[in-house]
C-alpha positions in Angstrom: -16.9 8.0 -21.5 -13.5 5.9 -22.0 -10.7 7.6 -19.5 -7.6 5.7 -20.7 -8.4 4.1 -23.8 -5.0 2.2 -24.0 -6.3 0.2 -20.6 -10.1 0.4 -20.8 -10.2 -0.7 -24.2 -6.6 -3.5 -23.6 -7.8 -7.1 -24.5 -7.2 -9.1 -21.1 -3.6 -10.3 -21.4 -2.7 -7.1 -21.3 -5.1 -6.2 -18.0 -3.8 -8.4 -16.5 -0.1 -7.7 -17.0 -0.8 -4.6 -15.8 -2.9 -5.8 -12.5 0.2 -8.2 -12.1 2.6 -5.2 -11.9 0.7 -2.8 -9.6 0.2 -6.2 -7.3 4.2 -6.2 -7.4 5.1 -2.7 -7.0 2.1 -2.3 -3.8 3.6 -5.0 -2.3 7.1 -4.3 -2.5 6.0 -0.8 -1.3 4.4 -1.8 2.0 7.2 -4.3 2.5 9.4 -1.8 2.6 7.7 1.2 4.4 5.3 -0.2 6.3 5.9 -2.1 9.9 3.4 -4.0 10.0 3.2 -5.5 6.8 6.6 -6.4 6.6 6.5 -8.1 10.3 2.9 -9.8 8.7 4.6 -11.0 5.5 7.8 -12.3 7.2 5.6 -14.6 9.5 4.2 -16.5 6.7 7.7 -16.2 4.5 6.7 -14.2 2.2 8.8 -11.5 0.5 7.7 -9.0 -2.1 9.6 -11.3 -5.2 7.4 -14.1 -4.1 4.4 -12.7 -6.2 4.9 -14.4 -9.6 1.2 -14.0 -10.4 -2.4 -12.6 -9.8 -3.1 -16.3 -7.9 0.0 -15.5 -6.1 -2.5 -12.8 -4.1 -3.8 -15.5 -2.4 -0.8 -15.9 0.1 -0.9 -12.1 1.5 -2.3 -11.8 4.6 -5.9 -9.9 5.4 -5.9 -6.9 7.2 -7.9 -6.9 9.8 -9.8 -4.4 11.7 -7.9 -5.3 14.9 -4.8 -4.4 12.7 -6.3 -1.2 12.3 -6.5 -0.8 15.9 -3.5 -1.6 16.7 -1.3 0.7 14.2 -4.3 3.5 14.7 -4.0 6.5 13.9 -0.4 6.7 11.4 0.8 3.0 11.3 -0.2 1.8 8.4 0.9 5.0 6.0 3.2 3.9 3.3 3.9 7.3 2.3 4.8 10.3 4.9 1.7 12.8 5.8 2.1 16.0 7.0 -0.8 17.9 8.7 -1.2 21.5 8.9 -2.5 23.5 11.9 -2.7 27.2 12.3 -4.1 29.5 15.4 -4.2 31.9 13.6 -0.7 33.0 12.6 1.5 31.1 10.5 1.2 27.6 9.8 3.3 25.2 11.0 3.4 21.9 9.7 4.0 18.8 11.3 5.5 15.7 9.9 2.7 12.4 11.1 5.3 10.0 11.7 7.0 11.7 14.7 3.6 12.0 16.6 
């Protein structure tokens, strides 16, 4: 079963134009939103317009599980989360990043 033909079925230039461009925008997206990746990054030099091409992965930093650790539980969330907690009454919601 195909899911996206246009991709599945692409011929590898265009794969890889593709894997090129979600490289760019991920990185440019934890650059921007996510503390730890843009202190990681700016230790070695590297900014998101650095990455030219899919052998420009190479220069980003591993995460490792003491990273993890460290930013545990919300540090390393690009994106804002919101949990929900009800006692039984109405729900209030609660925005992650100001835990």
């Amino acid at each position: 079963m195909i899911f996206k033909r246009e991709i599945e079925c692409a011929p590898e230039s265009k794969l890889k134009e593709v894997q090129l461009e979600r490289l760019k925008t991920v990185v440019a997206r934890v650059y921007e939103r996510v503390e730890h990746y843009k202190n990681e990054f700016d230790k070695i030099g590297l900014k998101p317009g650095d990455i030219k091409s899919l052998k420009d992965i190479e220069k980003i930093p591993f995460t490792r599980k003491t990273h993890l650790r460290e930013n545990y539980p919300f540090g390393m969330f690009a994106e804002p989360r919101t949990i929900e907690r009800s006692m039984g009454k109405a729900k209030r919601v609660i925005d992650k990043r100001n835990l």
